[in-house]
N, C-alpha and C positions, 0 to 999 in steps of 0.2 A: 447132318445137324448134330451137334453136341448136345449134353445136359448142360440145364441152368438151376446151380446151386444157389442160395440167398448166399452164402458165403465161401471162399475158396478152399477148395479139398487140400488138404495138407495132414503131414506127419511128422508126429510129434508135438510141438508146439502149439499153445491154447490160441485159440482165435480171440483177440483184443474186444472185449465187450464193447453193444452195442452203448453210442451216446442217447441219452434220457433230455437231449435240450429242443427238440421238436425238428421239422425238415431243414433241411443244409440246403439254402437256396443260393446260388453263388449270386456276388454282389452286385448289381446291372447288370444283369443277362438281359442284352436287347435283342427283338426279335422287331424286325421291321419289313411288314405286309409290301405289298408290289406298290410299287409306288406312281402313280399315276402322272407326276411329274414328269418322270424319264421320257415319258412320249411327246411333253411339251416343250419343255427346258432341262434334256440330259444336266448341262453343266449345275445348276440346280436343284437336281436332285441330288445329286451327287454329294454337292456341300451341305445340304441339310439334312441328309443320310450319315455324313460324316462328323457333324455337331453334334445329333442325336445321341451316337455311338459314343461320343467323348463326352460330351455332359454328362450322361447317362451314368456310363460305365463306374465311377467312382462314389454314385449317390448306395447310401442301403435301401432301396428300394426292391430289389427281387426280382422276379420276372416281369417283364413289362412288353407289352405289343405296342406297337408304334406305327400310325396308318396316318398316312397322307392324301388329302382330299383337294382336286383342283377348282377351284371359282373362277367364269369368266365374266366377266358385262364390258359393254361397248364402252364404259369411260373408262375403265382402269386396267383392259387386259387382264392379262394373266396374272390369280392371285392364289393365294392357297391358305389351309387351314390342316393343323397336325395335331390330331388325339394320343394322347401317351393313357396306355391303362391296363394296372395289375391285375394279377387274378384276386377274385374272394377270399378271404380269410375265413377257415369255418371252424379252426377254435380259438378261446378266448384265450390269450397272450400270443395270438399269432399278430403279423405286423398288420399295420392299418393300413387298409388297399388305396393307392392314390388313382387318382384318374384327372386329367388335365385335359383341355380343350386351349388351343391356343387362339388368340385372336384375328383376321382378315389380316393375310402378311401379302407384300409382293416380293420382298430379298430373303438372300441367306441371314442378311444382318439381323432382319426382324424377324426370324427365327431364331436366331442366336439367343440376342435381349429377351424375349417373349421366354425363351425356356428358360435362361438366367434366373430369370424374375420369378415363374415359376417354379422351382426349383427352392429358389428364398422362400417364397410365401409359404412352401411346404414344410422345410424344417421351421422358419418359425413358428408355423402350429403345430408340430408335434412337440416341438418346445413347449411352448402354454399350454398342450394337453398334458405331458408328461412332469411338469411342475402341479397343473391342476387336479391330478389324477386321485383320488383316496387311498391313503395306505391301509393295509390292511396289513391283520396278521394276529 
């Protein structure tokens, strides 16, 4: 095992200060839990694992965990339900944590739309909050 430096050993040249803008979180970093689908409807999972990932990836949301929950009942089969949800934010100007529950879906389609929508509904209110917010200073 090697040493672990906070920063890389070098000669000569100053090490680039550090940034003062708070944690560098890359932008949709999705992390999606085992997904219980795969045992019902491989094909399924797959496409709603693969929206997840493409929706996701381009929102500034942060890190987000993504778990999928199976429903069955004798009238409608196999149905599902998908929580998307950030970690806490524990200082002030850090981002505001989302957490989504999506509706009783049976397709990839209604996965799709239900995140679509969600997805809207989020920036427009960080819209109206970040219009309604107090300035200070």
């Amino acid at each position: 095992m090697g040493a672990v430096t906070s920063r890389p050993v070098t000669t000569g040249a100053k090490p680039a200060p550090p940034r003062a803008r708070g944690p560098q979180v890359p932008r949709g970093k999705v992390f999606i839990r085992e997904n219980p689908l795969a045992t019902e409807d491989p094909a399924l999972a797959q496409a709603v694992e693969r929206d997840a990932r493409h929706l996701l990836k381009g929102e500034d949301i942060g890190l987000v965990d993504v778990s999928f929950h199976v429903c069955r009942d004798r009238a409608h089969g196999l149905r599902f339900i998908c929580k998307v949800e950030g970690p806490p934010w524990k200082r002030e100007g850090d981002r505001v944590q989302w957490r989504w529950w999506s509706p009783l879906m049976e397709t990839a389609e209604d996965f799709h739309d239900a995140l679509v929508d969600g997805l809207r509904i989020r920036r427009d209110r960080l819209s109206d909050w970040s219009r309604a917010a107090p300035i200070t200073g």
